[in-house]
C-alpha positions as CSV (number, residue, x, y, z in Angstrom):
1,X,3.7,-12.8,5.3
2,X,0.9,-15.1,6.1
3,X,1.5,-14.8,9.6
4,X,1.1,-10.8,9.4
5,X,-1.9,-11.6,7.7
6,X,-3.6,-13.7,10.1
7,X,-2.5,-12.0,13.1
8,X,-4.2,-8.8,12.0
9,X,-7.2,-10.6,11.8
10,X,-7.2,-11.4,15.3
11,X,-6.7,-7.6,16.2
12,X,-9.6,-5.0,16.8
13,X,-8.0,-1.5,16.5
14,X,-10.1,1.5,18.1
15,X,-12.9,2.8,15.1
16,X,-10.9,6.1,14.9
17,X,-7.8,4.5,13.3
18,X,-9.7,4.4,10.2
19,X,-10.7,7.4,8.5
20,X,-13.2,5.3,6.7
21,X,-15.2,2.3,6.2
22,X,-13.2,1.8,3.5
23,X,-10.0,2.3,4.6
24,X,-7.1,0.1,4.4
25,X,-5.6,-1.9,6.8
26,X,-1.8,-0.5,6.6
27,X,1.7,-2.4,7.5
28,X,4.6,-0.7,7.6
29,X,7.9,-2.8,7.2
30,X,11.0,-1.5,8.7
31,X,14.0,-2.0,6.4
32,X,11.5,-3.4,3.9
33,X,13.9,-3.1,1.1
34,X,15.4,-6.6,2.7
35,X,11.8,-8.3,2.1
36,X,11.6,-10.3,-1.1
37,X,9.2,-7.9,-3.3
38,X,7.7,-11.5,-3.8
39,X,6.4,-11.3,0.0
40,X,5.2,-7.5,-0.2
41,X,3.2,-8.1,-3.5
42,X,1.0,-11.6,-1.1
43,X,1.0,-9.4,1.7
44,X,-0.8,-6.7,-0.5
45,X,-2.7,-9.1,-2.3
46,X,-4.7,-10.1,1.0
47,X,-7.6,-8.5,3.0
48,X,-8.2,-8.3,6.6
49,X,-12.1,-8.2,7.6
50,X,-13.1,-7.1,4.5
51,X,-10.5,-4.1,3.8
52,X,-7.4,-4.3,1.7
53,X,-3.7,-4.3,3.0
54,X,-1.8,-1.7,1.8
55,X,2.2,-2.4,2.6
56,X,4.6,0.2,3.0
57,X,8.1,0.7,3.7
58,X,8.6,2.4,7.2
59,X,10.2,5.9,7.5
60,X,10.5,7.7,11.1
61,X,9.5,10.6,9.9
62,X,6.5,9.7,8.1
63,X,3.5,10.2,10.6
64,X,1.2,9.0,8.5
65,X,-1.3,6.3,11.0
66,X,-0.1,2.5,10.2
67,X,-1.8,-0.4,11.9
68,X,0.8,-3.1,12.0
69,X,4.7,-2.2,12.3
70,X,6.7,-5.5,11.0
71,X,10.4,-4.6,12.2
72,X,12.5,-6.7,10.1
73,X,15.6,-5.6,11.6
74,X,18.1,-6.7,13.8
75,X,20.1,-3.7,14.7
76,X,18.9,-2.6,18.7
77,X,19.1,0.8,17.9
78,X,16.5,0.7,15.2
79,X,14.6,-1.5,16.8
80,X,14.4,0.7,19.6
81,X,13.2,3.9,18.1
82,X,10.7,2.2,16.1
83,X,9.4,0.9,19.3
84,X,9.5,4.0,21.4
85,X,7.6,5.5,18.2
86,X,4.4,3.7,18.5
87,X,4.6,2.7,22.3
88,X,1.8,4.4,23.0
89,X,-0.3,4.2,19.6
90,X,-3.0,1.7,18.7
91,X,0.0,0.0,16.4
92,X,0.5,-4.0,16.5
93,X,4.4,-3.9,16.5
94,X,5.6,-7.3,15.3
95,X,9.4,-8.6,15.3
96,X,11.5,-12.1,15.3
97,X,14.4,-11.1,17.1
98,X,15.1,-13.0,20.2
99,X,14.5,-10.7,22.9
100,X,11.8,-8.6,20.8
101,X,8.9,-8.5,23.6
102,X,11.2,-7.2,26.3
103,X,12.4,-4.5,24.3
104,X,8.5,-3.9,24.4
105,X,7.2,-5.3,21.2
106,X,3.4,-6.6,21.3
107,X,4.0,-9.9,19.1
108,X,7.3,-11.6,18.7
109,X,7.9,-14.8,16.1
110,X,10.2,-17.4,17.4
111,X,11.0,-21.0,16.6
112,X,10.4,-23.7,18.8
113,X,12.1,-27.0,17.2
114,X,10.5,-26.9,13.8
115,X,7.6,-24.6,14.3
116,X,7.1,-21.2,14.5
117,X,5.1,-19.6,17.0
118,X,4.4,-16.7,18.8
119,X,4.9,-14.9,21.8
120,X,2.6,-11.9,22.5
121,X,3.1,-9.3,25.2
122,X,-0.1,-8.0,27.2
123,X,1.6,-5.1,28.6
124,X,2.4,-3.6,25.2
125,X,-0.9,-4.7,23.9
126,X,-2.6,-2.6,26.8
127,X,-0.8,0.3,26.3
128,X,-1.2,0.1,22.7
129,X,-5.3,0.0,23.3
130,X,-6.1,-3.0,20.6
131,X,-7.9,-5.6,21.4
132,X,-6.4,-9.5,20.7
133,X,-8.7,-12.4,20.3
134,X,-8.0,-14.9,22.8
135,X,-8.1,-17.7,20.0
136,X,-4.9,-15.8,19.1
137,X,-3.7,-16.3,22.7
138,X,-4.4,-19.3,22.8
139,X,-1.8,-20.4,20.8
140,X,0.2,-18.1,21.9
141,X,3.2,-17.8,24.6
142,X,2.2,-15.0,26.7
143,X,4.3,-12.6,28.7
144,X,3.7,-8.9,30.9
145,X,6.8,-7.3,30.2
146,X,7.6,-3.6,30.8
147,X,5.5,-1.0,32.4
């Protein structure tokens, strides 16, 4: 959860994703009922440049705008329509399944030895039309993958 947390505050998402100044910053968890409710109450708990996070469970046919997509799931075919949903939307799609980025996720979690760290695809990131702090980069394994 605290990663969520802090890599939204390393995003800038175009003005008109928020209806108002006020407006929360919303993540959308696929298969979220597998997330301890433990993790979904901290996640809610925090704020993200000054406006709350509101957490939600995801549902396909719910078009309501999100900001972050965490897709906690590792079944490809899920993965895959939750990807093709917001390819194109100002959406931070987040995921820890080993090949996550070259199914076209932006950020991808991985483990390297005892660490986790992250692996952020510019291509998606473009497409998706958010800006990422290169501090975030930084520290970050980067990869172009897709179109």
């Amino acid at each position: 959860a605290a990663y969520i947390v802090n890599i939204a505050r390393f995003v800038e998402w175009p003005a008109e994703m928020f209806s108002s100044p006020d407006a929360p910053v919303v993540i959308r968890i696929v298969e979220a009922r597998e997330f301890p409710p433990q993790t979904l109450e901290a996640l809610s708990r925090q704020q993200v440049k000054g406006r709350r996070i509101e957490v939600r469970g995801f549902d396909a046919s719910d078009d309501e705008p999100c900001h972050i997509v965490y897709c906690n799931s590792a079944k490809p075919g899920v993965l895959r329509s939750v990807l093709d949903a917001f390819a194109d939307k100002p959406v931070v799609t987040i995921g820890d399944e080993p090949g996550f980025t070259d199914l076209g996720g932006m950020v991808m979690f991985f483990r390297q030895g005892t660490k986790l760290r992250l692996e952020v695809n510019l291509v998606a990131k473009r497409r998706a039309g958010v800006g990422v702090s290169s501090q975030l980069l930084q520290v970050s394994r980067v990869v172009e993958v897709g179109s």
